[in-house]
KOLZADREN-570440 format. One record per residue (C-alpha): residue number from 1; x, y, z. Coordinates in pm, whole numbers. Layout:
{keza = NUM; u = X; v = Y; w = Z} $
...
// end
This chain:
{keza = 1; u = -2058; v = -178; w = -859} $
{keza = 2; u = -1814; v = -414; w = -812} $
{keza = 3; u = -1503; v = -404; w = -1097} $
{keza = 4; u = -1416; v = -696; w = -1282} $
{keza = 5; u = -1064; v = -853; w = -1208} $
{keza = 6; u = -779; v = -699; w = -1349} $
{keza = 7; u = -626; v = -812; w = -1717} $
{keza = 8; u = -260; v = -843; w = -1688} $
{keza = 9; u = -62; v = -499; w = -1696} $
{keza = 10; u = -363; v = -326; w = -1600} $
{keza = 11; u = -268; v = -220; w = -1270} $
{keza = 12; u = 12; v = -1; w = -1198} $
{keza = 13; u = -77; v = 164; w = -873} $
{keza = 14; u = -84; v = 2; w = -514} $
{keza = 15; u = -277; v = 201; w = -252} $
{keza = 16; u = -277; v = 53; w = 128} $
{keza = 17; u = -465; v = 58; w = 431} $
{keza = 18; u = -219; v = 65; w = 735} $
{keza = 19; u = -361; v = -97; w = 1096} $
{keza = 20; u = -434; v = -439; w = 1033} $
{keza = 21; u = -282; v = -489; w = 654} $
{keza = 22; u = 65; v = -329; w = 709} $
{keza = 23; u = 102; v = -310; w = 1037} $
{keza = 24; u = -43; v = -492; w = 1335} $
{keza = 25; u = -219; v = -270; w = 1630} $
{keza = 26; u = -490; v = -512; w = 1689} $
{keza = 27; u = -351; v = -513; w = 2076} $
{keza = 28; u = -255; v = -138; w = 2079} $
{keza = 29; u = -606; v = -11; w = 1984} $
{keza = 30; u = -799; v = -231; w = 2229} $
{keza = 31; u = -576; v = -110; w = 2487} $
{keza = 32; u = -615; v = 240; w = 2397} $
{keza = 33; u = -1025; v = 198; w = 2360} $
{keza = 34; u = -1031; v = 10; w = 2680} $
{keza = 35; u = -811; v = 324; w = 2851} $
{keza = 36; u = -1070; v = 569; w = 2689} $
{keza = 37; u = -1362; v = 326; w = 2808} $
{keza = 38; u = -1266; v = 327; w = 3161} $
{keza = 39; u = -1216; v = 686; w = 3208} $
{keza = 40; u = -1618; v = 686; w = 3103} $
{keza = 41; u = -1711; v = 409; w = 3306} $
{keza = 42; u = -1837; v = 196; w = 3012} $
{keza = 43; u = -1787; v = -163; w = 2913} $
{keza = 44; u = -1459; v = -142; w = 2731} $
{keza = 45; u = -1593; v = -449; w = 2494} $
{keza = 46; u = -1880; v = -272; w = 2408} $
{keza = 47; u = -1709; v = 36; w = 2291} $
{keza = 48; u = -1455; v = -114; w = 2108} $
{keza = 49; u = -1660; v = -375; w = 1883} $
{keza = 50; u = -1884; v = -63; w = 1800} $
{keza = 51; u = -1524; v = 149; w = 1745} $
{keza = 52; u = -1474; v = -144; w = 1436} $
{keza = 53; u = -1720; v = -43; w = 1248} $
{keza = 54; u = -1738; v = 351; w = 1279} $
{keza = 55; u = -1543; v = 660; w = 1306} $
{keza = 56; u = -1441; v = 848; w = 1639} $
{keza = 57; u = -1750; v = 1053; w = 1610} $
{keza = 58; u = -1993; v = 812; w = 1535} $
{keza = 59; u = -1835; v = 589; w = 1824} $
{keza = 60; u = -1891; v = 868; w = 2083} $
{keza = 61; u = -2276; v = 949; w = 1976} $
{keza = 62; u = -2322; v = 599; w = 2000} $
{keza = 63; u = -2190; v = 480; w = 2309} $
{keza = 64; u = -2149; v = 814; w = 2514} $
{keza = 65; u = -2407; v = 1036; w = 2341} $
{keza = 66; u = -2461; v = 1240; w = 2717} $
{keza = 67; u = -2073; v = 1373; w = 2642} $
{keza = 68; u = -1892; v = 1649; w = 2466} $
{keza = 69; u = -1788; v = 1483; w = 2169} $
{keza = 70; u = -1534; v = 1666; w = 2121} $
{keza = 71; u = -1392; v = 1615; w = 2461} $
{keza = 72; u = -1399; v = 1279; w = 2388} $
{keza = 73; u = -1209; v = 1309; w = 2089} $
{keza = 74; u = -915; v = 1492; w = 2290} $
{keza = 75; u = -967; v = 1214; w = 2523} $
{keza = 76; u = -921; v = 947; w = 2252} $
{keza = 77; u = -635; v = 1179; w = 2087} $
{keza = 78; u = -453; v = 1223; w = 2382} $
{keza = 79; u = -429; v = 829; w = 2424} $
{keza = 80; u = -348; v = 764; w = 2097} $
{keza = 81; u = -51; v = 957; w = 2083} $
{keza = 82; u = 107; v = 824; w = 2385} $
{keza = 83; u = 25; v = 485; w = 2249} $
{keza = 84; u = 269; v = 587; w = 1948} $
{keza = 85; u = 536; v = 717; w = 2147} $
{keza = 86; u = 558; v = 486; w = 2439} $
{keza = 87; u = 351; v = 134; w = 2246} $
{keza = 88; u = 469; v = -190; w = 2078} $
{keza = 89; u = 430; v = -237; w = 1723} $
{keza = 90; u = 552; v = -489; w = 1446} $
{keza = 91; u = 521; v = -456; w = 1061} $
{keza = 92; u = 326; v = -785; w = 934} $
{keza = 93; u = 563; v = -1032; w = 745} $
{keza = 94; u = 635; v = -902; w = 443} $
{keza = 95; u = 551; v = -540; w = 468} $
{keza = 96; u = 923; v = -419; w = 445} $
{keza = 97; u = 984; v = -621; w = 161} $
{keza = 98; u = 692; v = -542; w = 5} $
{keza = 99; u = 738; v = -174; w = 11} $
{keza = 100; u = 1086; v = -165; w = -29} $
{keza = 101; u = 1047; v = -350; w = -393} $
{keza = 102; u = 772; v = -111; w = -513} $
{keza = 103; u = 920; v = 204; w = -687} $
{keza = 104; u = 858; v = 593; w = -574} $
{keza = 105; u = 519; v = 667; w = -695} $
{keza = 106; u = 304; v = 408; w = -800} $
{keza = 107; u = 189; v = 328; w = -407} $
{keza = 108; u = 8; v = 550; w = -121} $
{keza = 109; u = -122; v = 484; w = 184} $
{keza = 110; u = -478; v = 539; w = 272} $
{keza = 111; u = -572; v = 546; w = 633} $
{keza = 112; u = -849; v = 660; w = 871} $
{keza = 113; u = -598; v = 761; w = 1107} $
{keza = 114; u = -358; v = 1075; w = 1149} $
{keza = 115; u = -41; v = 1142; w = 932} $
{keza = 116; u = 197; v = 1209; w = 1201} $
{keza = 117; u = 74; v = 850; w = 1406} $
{keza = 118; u = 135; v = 674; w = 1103} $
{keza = 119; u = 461; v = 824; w = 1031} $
{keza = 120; u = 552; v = 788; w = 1447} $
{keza = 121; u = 398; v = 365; w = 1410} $
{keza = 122; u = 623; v = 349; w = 1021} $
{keza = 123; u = 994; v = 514; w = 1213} $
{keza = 124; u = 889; v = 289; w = 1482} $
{keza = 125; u = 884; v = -69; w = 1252} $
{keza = 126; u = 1136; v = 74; w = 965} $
{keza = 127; u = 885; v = 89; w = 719} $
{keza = 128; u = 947; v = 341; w = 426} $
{keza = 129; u = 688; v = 607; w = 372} $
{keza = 130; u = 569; v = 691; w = 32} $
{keza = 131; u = 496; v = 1035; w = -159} $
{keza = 132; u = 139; v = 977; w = -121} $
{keza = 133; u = -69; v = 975; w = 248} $
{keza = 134; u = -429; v = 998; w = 245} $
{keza = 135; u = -535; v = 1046; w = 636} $
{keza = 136; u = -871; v = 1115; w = 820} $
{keza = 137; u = -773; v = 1523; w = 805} $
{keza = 138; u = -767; v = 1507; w = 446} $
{keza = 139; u = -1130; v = 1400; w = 348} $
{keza = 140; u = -1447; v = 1505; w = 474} $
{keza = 141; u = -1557; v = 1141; w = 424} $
{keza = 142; u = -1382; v = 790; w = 568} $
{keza = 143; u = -1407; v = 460; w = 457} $
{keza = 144; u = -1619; v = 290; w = 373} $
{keza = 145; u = -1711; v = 633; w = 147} $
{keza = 146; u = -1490; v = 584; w = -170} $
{keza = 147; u = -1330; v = 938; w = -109} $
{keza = 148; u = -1045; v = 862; w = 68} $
{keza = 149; u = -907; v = 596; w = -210} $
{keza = 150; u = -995; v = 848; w = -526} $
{keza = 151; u = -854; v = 1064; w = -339} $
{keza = 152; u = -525; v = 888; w = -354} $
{keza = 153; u = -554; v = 785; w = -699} $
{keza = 154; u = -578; v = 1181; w = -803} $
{keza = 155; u = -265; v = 1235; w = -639} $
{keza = 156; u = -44; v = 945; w = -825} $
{keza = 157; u = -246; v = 1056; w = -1133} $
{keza = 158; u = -392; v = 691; w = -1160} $
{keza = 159; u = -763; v = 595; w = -1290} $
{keza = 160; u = -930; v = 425; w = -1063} $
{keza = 161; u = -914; v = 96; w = -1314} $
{keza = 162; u = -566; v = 118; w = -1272} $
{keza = 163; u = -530; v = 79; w = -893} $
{keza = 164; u = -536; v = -195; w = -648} $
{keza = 165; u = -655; v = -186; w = -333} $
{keza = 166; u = -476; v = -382; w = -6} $
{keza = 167; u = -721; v = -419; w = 252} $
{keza = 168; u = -790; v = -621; w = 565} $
{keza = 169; u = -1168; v = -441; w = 692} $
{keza = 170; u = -1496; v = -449; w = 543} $
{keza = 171; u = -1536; v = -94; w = 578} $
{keza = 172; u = -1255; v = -60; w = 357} $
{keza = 173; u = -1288; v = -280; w = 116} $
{keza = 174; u = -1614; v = -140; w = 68} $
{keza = 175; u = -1444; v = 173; w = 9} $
{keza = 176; u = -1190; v = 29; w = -238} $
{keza = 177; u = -1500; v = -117; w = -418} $
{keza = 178; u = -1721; v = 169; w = -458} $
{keza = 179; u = -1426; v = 350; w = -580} $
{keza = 180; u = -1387; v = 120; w = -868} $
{keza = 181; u = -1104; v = -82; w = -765} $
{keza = 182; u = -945; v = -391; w = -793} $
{keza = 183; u = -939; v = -491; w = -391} $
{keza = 184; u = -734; v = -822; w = -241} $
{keza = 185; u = -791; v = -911; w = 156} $
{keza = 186; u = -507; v = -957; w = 329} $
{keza = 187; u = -470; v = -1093; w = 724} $
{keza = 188; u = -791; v = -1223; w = 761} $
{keza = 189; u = -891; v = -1663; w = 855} $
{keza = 190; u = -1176; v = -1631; w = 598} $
{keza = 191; u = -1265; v = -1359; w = 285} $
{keza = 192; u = -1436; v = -1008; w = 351} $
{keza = 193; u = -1752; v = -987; w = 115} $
{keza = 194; u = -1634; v = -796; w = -215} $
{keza = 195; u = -1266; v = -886; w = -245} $
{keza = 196; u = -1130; v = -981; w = -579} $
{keza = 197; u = -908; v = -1218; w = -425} $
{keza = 198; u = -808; v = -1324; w = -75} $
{keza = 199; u = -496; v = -1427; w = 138} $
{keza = 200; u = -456; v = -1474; w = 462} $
{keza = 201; u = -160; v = -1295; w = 565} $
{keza = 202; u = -3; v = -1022; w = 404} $
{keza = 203; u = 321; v = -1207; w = 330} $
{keza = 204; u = 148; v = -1466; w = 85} $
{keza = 205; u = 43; v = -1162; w = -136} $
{keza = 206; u = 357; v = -1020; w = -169} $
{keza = 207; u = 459; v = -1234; w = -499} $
{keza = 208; u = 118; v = -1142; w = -648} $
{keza = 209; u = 125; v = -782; w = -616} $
{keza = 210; u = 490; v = -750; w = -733} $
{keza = 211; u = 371; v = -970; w = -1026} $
{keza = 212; u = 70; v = -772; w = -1093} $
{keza = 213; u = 163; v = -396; w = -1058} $
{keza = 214; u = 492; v = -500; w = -1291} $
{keza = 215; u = 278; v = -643; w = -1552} $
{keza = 216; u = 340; v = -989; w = -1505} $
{keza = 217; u = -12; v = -1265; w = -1462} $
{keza = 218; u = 32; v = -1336; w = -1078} $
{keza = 219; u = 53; v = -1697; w = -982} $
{keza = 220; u = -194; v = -1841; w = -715} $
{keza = 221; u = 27; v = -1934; w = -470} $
{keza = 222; u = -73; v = -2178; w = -172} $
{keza = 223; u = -291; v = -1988; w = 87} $
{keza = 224; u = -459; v = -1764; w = -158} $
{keza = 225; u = -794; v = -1759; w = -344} $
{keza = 226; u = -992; v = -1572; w = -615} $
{keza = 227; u = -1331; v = -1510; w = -509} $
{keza = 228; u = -1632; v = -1505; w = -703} $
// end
C-alpha cells in the first residue's frame, strides 16, 4: 500500500540507494556485465537489460542456467572489484552537498551491492559515509522486497512513517513503497510508477529534502513534480 505524502516535520530520516541516485556507474556496470558476458559467450545486451531487473543469482539462472552459479558469481565478483579499484566514477551533482548538510544519524544507505565496493566507489568521489549501510550480505531479501529499507530504519530507530526514501529504480522504489515509505525519484527523464514526487536529477532535490527532513514545507522548485 502506497503511504500518503508526508505532513510537514514528519520525516526525519533519509535512507539512499547508491548506483544511479548518488553516484553514477551506469557506464561502469555495463562494462563490467559486458566483461562477464563475453567470457560466456553471450550477447552482452541481453544479459545486462535482464541484470536491471534482478539479482546476481536470478541473472545467472536466467541467462546461463547450464553454469555453476556460483562460479559465475566469483566471475561477476572478481570483475566488480577491479572495476572499483582501477574504474571511473563521479558523485551526481549535489550528492556531496547533500550529504555533507545532513547530520550523523538521521541518513543510511541502502544498496544491493557490497559494503566494501561502496565504501572503495564513496573514498573514490569524496563522499562521506554514514553510521548506517544496509548491503546485499545483510538481508536475505533485495529490493524490491521491503527488507532491506526496514532494515535500515531499525537501525536509526526510525518508523517507517518517518523515513524517506531516495531512489532512481523501480525495483527500489517498489521496495521503499512496500516498506511504508515516503519515496522521491531522482535521475530519471520521466517518473517511476509509485513515487511520491519526482525530479530529474538529484541536484534539484537537494533543497527539498533539506527542507523536509528539517521540518520545513519543501518548495516545488523548477524541474520537480508531485505525482498522483
Amino acid at each position: 500500500m502506497i503511504s500518503e505524502p508526508p505532513r510537514p516535520g514528519a520525516v526525519k530520516y533519509v535512507l539512499f540507494d547508491v548506483d544511479g541516485t548518488l553516484i553514477d556507474a551506469i557506464d561502469n556496470q555495463r562494462r563490467v556485465w559486458r566483461t562477464w558476458a563475453e567470457r560466456y559467450r553471450l550477447d552482452p545486451r541481453e544479459v545486462y537489460q535482464v541484470a536491471l531487473r534482478t539479482r546476481p543469482m536470478e541473472t545467472f539462472a536466467h541467462v546461463a542456467p547450464e553454469q555453476d552459479p556460483r562460479e559465475c558469481l566469483a566471475a561477476l565478483h572478481e570483475l566488480e572489484d577491479e572495476d572499483v579499484r582501477s574504474g571511473v566514477y563521479e558523485a551526481f551533482d549535489g550528492a556531496s552537498e547533500l550529504l555533507g548538510a545532513l547530520p550523523p544519524g538521521v541518513w543510511a544507505l541502502v544498496t544491493s551491492n557490497y559494503e566494501h565496493r561502496v565504501r572503495g566507489r564513496f573514498a573514490r568521489t569524496g563522499l562521506p559515509v554514514p553510521e548506517v549501510l544496509v548491503d546485499a550480505a545483510a538481508v536475505e531479501e533485495g529490493k524490491p522486497s521491503p527488507v532491506p529499507y526496514l532494515e535500515a530504519a531499525s537501525r536509526l530507530g526510525a518508523e517507517p512513517k518517518e523515513c524517506l526514501v531516495i531512489e532512481d529504480a523501480p525495483s527500489g522504489v517498489q521496495s521503499g513503497l512496500r516498506a511504508g515509505m515516503t519515496v522521491w525519484g531522482v535521475n530519471a527523464p520521466v517518473a517511476v510508477d509509485g513515487v511520491h514526487r519526482h525530479f530529474g536529477s538529484l541536484r534539484e532535490a537537494v533543497s527539498d529534502i533539506l527542507a523536509l527532513t528539517s521540518g520545513i514545507h519543501p518548495r516545488r522548485p523548477e524541474g520537480s513534480a508531485a505525482v498522483e
